[in-house]
C-alpha positions in Angstrom: 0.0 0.0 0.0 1.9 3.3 -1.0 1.2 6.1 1.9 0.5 9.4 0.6 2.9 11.8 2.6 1.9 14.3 4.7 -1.5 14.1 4.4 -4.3 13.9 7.3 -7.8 13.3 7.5 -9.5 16.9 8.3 -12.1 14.6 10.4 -10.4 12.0 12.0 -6.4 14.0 12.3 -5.1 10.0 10.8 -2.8 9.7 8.2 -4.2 8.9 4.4 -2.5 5.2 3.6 -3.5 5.1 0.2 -5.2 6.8 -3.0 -8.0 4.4 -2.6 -8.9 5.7 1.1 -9.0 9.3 -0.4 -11.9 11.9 -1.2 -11.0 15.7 -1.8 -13.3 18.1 -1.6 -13.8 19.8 -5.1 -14.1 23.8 -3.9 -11.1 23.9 -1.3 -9.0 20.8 -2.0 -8.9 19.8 1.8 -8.8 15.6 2.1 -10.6 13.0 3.6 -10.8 9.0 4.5 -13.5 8.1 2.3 -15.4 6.8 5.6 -14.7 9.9 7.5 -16.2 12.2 4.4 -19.2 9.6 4.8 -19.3 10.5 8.3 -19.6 14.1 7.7 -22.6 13.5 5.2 -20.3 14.1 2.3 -20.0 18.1 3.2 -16.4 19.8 3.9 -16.2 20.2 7.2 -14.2 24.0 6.4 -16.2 25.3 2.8 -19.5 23.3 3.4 -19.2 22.3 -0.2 -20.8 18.9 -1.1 -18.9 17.3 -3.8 -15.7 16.0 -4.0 -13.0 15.4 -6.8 -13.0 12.6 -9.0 -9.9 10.7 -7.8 -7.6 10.5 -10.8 -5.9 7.7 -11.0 -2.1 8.1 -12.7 -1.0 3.9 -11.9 -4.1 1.7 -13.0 -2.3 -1.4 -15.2 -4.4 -1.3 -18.3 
């Protein structure tokens, strides 16, 4: 699993592990565990803004 560095949950504070476990919030780019944005009824916790970024995926073996 490759860690993505320096980057925490604005929910839970934990460190995202993965791409997979990510969701960014489209108007202000803050980032989430996909559970945590779940948690939070898919809104940003700081902008209030309720859709995230498409994850884009730069490694998927074709």
């Amino acid at each position: 699993m490759k860690e993505i560095p320096n980057n925490r949950c604005c929910v839970c504070g934990g460190k995202i592990m993965s791409e997979e476990d990510l969701t960014v919030c489209e108007n202000c780019n803050n980032i989430y565990h996909k559970i945590c944005w779940q948690e939070v009824k898919e809104e940003c916790i700081y902008c209030h803004n309720k859709t995230q970024k498409e994850e884009v995926d730069n490694d998927k073996s074709k």
